[in-house]
Every structure is written in C-alpha cells, then in structure tokens.
N, C-alpha and C positions, 0 to 999 in steps of 0.2 A: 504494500500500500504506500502511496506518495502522502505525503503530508509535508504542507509548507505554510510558515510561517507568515500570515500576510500584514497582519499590521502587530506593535508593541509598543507599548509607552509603559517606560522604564520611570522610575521614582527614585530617588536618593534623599529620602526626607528619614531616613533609620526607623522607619517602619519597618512590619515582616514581610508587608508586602510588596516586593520588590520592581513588579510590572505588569501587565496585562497584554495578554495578544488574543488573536483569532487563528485562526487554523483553517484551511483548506485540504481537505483529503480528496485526491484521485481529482480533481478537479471536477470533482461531480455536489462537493458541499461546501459550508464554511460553518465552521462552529466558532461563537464568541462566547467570551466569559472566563480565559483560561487564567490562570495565577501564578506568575512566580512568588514562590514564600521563600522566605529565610528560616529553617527552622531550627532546632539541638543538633540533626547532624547534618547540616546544610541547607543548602537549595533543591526545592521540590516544585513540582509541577502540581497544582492544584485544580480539579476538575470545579467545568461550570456548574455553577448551583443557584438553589431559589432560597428567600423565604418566605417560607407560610404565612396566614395570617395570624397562628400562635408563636409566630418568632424562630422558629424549628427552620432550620435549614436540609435540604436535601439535594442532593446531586442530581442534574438534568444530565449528567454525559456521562458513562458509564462504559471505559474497558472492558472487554469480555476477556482479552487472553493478558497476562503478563509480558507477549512478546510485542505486542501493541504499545501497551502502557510505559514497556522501556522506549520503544522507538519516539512515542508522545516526548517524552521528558529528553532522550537526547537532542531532539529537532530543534526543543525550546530551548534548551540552555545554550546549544550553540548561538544559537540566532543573541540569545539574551549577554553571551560573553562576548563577541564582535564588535 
C-alpha cells in the first residue's frame, strides 16, 4: 500500500503534540486527523479520533494489521524529521 504524507503543521510550542498531517493511501483516499505525540518512549503516530458528547474519545481510523501501523508511523516521522 502507498501512503503519502500530504499536508503537516509541525508545532514547537513543548506541547506533546508535536504536528498534525493527513495521509493519502493508494491514491484512492485521504485520511485527516493524524498526530505526532511526544511521549515516555518517544515519538508516536496517533490515530484520528472523535469526541463524544460525554467527552469519551474514540478512534475513527483503525489499523487492522501491525504491518500497516508500522508502515503508518514510519511514513510520518520521516516526512515529520525532514
């Protein structure tokens, strides 16, 4: 699967969260909402999520395979360390 980085706006204000991009797969979608966080053992890719009307947060994008979710997060952090 292609997945490319289409847009990001990077923050430097020492928050954990570090930028925001969108994502493009196969050139057939675009998903927004993604997250770079800072967290105890690094930089992670944070899937898009809602909140509720009770304040409860849930994931709108959801990995099915491990081998995805690694591809997700190295796509992002290159693009995010350049």
């Amino acid at each position: 699967m292609k997945i490319e980085v289409l847009r990001m706006f990077k923050f430097d204000n020492g928050a954990s969260v570090k930028a925001f991009l969108d994502l493009q797969f196969d050139e057939a979608f675009i998903v927004k909402g993604f997250r770079i966080m800072n967290g105890k053992e690094g930089l992670y890719i944070a899937m898009p999520s809602e909140v509720r009307h009770d304040n409860k947060s849930f994931k709108i994008f959801v990995p099915l395979t491990e081998e995805i979710k690694t591809q997700l997060t190295k796509v992002a952090l290159e693009a995010y360390n350049e």
